[in-house]
VEXNULUM-721249 format. One record per residue (C-alpha): residue in three letters; x, y, z. Coordinates in steps of 0.001 Angstrom, whole numbers, plus 500000, padded with zeros to 6 digits. Example, Ala and Ser with C-alpha at 12.3 -4.5 7.8 and 13.67 -1.06 7.14 Angstrom:
REM residues 2
ALA512300495500507800
SER513670498940507140
***
This chain:
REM residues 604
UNK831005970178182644
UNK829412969321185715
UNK831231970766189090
UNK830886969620192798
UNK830931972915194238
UNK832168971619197472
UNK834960970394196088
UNK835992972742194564
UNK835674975563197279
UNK837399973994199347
UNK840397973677196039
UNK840133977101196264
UNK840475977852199859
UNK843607975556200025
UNK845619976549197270
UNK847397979967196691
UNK846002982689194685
UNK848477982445191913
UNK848036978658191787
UNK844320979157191239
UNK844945981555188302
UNK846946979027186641
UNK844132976366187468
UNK841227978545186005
UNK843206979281183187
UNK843527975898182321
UNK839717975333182133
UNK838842974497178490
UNK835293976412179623
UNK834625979866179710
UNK835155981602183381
UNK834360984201185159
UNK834978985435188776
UNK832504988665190219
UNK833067990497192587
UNK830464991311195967
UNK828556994212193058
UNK828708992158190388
UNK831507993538188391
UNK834277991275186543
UNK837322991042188220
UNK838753987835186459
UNK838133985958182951
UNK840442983196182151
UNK842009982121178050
UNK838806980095177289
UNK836575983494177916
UNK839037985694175878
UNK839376982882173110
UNK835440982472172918
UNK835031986796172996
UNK837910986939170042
UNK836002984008167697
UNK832643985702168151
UNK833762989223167752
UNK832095990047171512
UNK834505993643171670
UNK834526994861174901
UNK837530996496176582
UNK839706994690177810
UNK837400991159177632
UNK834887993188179864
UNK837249992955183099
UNK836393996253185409
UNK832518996300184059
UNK829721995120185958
UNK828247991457184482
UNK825058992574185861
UNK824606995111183941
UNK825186993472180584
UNK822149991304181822
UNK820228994636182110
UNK821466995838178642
UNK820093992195177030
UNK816853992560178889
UNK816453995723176965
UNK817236993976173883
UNK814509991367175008
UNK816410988686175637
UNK814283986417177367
UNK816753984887180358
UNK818422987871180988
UNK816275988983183662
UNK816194984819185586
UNK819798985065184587
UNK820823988706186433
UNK818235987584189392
UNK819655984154189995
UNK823918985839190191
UNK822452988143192839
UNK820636985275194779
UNK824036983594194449
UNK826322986665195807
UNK823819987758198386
UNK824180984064199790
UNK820396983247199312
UNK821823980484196701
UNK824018977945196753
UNK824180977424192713
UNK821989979042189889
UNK821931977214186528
UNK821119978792183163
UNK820446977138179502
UNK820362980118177348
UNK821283980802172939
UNK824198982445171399
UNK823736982004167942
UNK825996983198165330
UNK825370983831161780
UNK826641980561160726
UNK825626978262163664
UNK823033977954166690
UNK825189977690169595
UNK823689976888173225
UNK825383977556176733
UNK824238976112180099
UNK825755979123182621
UNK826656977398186325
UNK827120980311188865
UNK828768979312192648
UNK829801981374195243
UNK833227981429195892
UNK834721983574199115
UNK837941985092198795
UNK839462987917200997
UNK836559987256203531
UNK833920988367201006
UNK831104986634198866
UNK832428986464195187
UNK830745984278192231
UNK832318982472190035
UNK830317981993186615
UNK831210979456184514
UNK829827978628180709
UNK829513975719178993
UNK828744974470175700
UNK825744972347175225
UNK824579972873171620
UNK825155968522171201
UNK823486968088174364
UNK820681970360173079
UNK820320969260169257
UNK820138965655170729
UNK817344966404172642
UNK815688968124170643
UNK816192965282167565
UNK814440963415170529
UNK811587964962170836
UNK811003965293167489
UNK811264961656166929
UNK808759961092169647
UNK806559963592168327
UNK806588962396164860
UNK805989958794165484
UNK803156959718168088
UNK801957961531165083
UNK801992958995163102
UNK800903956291165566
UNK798268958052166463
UNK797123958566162672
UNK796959955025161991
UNK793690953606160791
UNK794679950526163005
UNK794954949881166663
UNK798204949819168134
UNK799178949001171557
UNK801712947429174099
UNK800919945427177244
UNK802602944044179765
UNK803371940639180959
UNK800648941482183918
UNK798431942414180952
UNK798772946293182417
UNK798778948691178822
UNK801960950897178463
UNK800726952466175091
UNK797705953098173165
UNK796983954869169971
UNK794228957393168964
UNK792279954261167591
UNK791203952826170882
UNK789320956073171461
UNK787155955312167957
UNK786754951082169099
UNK786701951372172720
UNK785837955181173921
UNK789319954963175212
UNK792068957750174654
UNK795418957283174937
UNK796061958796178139
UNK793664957397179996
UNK794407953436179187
UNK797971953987180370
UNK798118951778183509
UNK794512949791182659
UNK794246945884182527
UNK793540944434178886
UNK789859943151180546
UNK788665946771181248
UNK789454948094177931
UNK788206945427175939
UNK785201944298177699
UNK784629941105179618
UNK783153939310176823
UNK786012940014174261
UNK788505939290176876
UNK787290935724177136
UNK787342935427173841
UNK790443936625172939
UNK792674935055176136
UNK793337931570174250
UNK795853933384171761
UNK796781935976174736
UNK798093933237176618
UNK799864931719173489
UNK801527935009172603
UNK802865935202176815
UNK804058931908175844
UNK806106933455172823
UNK803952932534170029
UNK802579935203167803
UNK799392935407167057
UNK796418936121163860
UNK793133936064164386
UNK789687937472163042
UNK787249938989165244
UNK784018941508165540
UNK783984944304167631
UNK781702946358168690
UNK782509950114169242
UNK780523952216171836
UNK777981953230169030
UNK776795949737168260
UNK778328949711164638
UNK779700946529164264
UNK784008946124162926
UNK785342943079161178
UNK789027943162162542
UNK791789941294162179
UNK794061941634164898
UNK797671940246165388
UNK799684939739168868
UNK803643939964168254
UNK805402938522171684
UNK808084941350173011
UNK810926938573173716
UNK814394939398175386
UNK816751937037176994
UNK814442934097175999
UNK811669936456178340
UNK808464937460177404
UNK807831940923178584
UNK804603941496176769
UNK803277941375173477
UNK802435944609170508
UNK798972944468169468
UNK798124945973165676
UNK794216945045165301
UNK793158946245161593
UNK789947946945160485
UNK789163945087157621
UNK785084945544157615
UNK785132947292153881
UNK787235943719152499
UNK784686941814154289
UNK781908943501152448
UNK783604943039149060
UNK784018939673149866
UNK780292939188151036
UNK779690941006147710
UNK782191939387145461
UNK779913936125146376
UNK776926937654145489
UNK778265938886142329
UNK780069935206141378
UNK776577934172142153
UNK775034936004139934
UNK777605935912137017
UNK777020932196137187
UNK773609932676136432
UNK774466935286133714
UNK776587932518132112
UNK774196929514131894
UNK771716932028130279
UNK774004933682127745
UNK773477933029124096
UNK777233933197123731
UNK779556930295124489
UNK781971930609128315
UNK784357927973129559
UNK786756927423131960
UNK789698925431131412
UNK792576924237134065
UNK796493924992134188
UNK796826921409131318
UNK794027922679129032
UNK790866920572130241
UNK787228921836130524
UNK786137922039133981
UNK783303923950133361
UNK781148925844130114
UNK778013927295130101
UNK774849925506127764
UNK775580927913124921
UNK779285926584124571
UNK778007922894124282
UNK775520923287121171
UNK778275925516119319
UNK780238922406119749
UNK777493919685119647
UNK778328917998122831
UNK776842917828126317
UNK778018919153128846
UNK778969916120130604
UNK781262915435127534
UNK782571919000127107
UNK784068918172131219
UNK785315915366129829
UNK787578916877126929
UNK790751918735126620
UNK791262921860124023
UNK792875920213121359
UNK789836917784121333
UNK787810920799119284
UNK790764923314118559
UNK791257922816114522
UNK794354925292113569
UNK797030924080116493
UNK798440920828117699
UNK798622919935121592
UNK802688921554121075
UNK801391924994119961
UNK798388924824121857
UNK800532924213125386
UNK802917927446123855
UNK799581929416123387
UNK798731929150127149
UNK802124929996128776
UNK801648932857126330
UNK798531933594128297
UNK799509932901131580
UNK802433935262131070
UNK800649938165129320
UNK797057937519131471
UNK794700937923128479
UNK794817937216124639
UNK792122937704121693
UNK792467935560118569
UNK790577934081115864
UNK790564930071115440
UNK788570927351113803
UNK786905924505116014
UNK785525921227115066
UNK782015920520116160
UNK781073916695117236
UNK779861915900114256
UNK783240917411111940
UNK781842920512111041
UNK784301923679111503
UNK782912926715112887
UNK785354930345112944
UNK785165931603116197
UNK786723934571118021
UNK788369933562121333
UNK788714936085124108
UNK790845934882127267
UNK792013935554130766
UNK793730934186133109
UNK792919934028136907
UNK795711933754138512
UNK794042933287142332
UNK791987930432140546
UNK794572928846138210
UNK792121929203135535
UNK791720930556131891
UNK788114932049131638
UNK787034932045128098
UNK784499933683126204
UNK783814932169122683
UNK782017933701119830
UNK780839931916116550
UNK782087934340113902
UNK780935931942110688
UNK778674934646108768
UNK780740937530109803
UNK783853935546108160
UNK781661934867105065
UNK780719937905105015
UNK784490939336105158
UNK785041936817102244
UNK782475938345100215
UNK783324941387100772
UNK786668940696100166
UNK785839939481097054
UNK784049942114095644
UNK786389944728096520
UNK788934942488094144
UNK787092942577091554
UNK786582946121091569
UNK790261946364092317
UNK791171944117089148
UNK788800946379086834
UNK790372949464087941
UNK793791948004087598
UNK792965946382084231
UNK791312950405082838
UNK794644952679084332
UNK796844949872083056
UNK794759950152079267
UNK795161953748079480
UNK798352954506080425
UNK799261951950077671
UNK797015953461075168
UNK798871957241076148
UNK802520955902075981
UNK801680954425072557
UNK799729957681071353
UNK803131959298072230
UNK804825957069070097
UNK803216957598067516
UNK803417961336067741
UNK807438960695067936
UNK807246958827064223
UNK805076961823063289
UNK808011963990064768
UNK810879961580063424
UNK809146962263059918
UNK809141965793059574
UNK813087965976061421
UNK814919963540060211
UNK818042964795061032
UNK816406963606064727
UNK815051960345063550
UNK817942958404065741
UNK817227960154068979
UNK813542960355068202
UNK813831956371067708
UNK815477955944070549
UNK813088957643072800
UNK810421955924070856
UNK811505952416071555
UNK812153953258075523
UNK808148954557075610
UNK807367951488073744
UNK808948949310076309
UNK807284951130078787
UNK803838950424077036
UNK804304946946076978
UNK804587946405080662
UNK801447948167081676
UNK800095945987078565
UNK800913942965080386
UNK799684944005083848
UNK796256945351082307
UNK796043941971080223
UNK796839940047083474
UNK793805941540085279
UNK796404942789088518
UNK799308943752088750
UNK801540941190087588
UNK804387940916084981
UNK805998937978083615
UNK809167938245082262
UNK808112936073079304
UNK805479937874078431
UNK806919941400078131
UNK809980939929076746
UNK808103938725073953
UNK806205941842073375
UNK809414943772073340
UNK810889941727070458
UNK807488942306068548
UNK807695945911068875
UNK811404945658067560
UNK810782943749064387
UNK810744947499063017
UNK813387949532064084
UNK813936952308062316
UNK813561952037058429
UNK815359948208058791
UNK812665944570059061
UNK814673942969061716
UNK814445939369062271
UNK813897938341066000
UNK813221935232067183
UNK812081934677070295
UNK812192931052072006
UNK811195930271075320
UNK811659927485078150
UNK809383928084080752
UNK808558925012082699
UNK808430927482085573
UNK807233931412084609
UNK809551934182086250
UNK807060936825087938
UNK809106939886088143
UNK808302942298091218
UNK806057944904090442
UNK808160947968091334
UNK811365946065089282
UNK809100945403086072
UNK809596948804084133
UNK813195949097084626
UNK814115945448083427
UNK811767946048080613
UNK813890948657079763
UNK816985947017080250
UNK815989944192077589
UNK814778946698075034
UNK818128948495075430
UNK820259945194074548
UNK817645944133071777
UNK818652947431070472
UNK821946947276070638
UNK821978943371069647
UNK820147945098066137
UNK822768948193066164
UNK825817946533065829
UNK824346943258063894
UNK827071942719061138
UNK824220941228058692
UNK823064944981056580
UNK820554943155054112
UNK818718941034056972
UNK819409941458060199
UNK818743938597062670
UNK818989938577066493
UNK817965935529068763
UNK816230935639071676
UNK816009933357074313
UNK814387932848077989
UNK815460929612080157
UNK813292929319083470
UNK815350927290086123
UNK814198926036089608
UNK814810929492091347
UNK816646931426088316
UNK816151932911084587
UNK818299933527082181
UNK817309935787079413
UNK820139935478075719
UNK820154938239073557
UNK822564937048070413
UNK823537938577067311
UNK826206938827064184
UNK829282941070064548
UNK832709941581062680
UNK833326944781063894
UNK837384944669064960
UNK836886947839067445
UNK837592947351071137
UNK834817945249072924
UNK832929946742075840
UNK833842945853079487
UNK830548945802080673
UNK831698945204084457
UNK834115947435084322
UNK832077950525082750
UNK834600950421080234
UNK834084951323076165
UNK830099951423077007
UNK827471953533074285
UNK824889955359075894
UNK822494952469075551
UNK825017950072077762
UNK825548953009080487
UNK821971953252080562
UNK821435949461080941
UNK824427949480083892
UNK822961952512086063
UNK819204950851085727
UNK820933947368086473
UNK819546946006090349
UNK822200945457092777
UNK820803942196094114
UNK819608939507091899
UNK820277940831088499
UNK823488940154086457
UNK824453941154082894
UNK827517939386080975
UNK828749940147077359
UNK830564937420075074
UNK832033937712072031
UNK832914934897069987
UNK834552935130066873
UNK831346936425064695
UNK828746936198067802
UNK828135938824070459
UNK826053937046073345
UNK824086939403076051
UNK822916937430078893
UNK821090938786081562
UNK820595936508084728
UNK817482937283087470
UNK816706935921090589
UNK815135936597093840
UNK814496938793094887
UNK813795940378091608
UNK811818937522090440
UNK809722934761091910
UNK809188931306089817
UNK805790930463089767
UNK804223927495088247
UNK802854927639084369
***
């Protein structure tokens, strides 16, 4: 709150005491009024509200104690205005002052709080009194202080830039310069304050630069290379870029940021050198290099490249990829380089056709470069490495196949030596022989399937095939000559998969079982077996005699099932295998459909 003190001394001197109490009271600033020593004869609402918030206790709001000597009590506590701020109320009582003005802190425990005291004499009863007044500046302060930070901190950074910065004036005079100019020109900022552009960059650079000076005056920006010289003699690549300072359709000046770009110079002095030499590095290279455009055409390849091929060089630049590319079409080819473009490099494996039809496996390793619009390739016959592979790849199938082909023999030789051991068993206990024969004919089944595989040479299993080996090993069941014929119709051969071929086998022993359980026929038992091999299907009949007159099983229902049906439903696949039962009048009919993905037809 600023105050005219004349004004308001002469308020006071015409206005009656009790009218200037109510007036000071009304002050939304702290007040007080000293007397001729200094001591407090007067504090108005504002002062008692302000004591009361900040728990100041003092009797009676510190009315009848000397102010001065509160100063002299805060001196001792070190405050550091106290003393200014007890000299400067004297100079004001003892008339050597008209005003005295104080900024000083009252901080709380919860806030910094700043006061600016104003102290003016005021006479009343024909002596010298002072009235002090306080008031609250802490905005005013934090403003100025968020000021000077700011300054500070962009100065700071400014001045760290690896760049010049500057301002000048439409009269070309410089209002700001960073540290830089001290490194380029020997100039520091201080001292090019208040300089003409022509003394700090030198008459010859002047000249040069005062075509795009007086386009950037004329509101155009500027960018422009140049070399400078700094006062050492070491020579900076710069490029340096006026920015007109334009208000009200006025140019007042221009910004200057000059950047030093002597290191990307270099690189670029070097990258030449190097592109140089990597040409060379090409055209002597035993393997093959190309470059092809954005549309797939050559547009250059290095001598190697050309006799992989066959052609000249001068026909290579005249030919596209899918002139030589053997594996895609120009569609997939087209899809192959977007693919590229997108992902910036690939690595593949492809077959190209040579001028005179030959096809040579090569391994293709390629970037694209984006600044160029190019695909840089590097090509690499591969031929006796791939025939090698193949060789390889052939012996370690034959050695597969043998192994196969011995664990298949033994495992089939074991499961059989067991079943023999269970007649052996089935001989001595024949209170057993059922079970034993049971148990004997599942092993059996078992046997047969790695018989297949091992006969096969891999590990394969046609359905045929262990179907029909299943039926021979059932000709004898039990003590009984069973008659089983087998008939097949296998334009097509069913290949079952290899983890499925052990439990189907099973599954088919257990109905050819059960077929020769419950055949009606005591003297000579007969069952018929037969295989149909569709387009994408088999279907597998197992039928036999029957008069029983008991209930017939509900096979899809788990309903009336022996132990040899429940087995056959629990080892049953959920997708592509299903199992019907038929019975009509005398027959029984099993059949058991497959498909994929249990089998696969193959040709026979």
């Amino acid at each position: 709150m600023k105050i005219n003190k004349y004004k308001f001394l002469g308020l006071l001197f015409s206005i009656p005491f009790n009218l200037l109490g109510s007036a000071l009271e009304a002050l939304p600033s702290p007040l007080t009024i000293l007397d001729t020593l200094g001591n407090i004869i007067y504090v108005n609402q504002a002062w008692k509200r302000f004591a009361d918030s900040n728990n100041f206790a003092m009797p009676d709001y510190g009315v009848g104690h000397n102010y001065l000597d509160f100063c002299e009590q805060a001196q001792v506590k070190q405050s550091p205005n106290a003393n200014l701020i007890e000299q400067g109320i004297n100079d004001v009582i003892s008339g050597s002052k008209d005003e005295f003005i104080s900024q000083y802190p009252c901080h709380s425990l919860t806030e910094n709080t700043w006061f600016q005291m104003h102290v003016v004499p005021l006479d009343y009863l024909g002596s010298r009194h002072a009235m002090v007044i306080h008031n609250e500046i802490s905005e005013q302060v934090a403003t100025e202080a968020s000021l000077r930070n700011s300054e500070r901190r962009l100065n700071l950074v400014l001045n760290n830039m690896p760049a010049l910065i500057g301002y000048w004036n439409a009269q070309l005079i410089n209002e700001f310069g960073n540290n830089a100019y001290i490194e380029m020109f020997g100039i520091d900022p201080v001292n090019i304050k208040g300089k003409h552009i022509r003394e700090v960059i030198g008459e010859h650079l002047y000249n040069l630069n005062l075509t795009y000076i007086e386009k950037v005056l004329n509101g155009e920006p500027q960018l422009f290379e140049r070399a400078i010289t700094d006062p050492s003699g070491k020579v900076h690549f710069t490029l340096a870029s006026y920015i007109p300072d334009i208000d009200n359709n006025s140019v007042n000046g221009f910004y200057v940021l000059v950047t030093d770009i002597t290191q990307i110079k270099q690189a670029e002095i070097e990258l030449r050198k190097s592109e140089q030499m990597s040409r060379m590095m090409l055209d002597i290279s035993i393997e093959g290099f190309n470059f092809v455009d954005l549309n797939g055409r050559f547009i250059d390849a290095n001598e190697s490249f050309c006799q992989m091929l066959g052609y000249t060089r001068a026909e290579i630049l005249d030919m596209c990829v899918n002139d030589i590319e053997y594996l895609e079409n120009p569609e997939q080819t087209a899809r192959h380089l977007q693919k590229i473009t997108t992902e910036s490099f690939d690595r593949f494996e492809t077959i190209m056709q040579t001028k005179d039809g030959k096809l040579v496996d090569v391994e293709v390793s390629v970037a694209y470069l984006s600044d160029k619009k190019q695909y840089f390739s590097f090509t690499r016959d591969i031929t006796q490495r791939k025939q090698a592979e193949q060789l390889r790849i052939q012996e370690l199938k034959q050695q597969r196949d043998t192994l196969i082909r011995e664990v298949h023999h033994r495992i089939k030789n074991h499961l059989q030596g067991m079943v023999g051991l269970l007649g052996l068993y089935s001989y001595k206990n024949p209170n057993e022989q059922d079970l034993i024969q049971d148990i004997a004919t599942k092993i059996s089944s078992i046997a047969v399937v790695y018989g297949v595989q091992g006969a096969n040479n891999q590990d394969k299993s046609y359905l045929c095939e262990i179907t029909s080996e299943i039926c021979k090993c059932l000709e004898i069941f039990g003590k009984e000559h069973i008659n089983i014929t087998f008939t097949v119709n296998d334009e097509k051969k069913a290949l079952l998969l290899s983890e499925q071929a052990v439990p189907i086998a099973l599954i088919i022993n257990e109905l050819v079982i059960n077929a020769i359980k419950h055949n009606s026929n005591l003297l000579s038992k007969h069952v018929a077996v037969t295989l149909c091999c569709e387009e994408h299907s088999a279907v597998l009949t197992i039928q036999n005699n029957s008069n029983q007159q008991h209930a017939f099983p509900r096979f899809e229902q788990g309903i009336g099932l022996g132990v040899g049906l429940t087995l056959v439903r629990s080892m049953l696949p959920k997708n592509g295998a299903c199992l019907s039962l038929v019975q009509d009048q005398d027959n029984v009919c099993a059949q058991l459909s497959l498909a994929s993905p249990i089998i696969s037809m193959v040709s026979s």
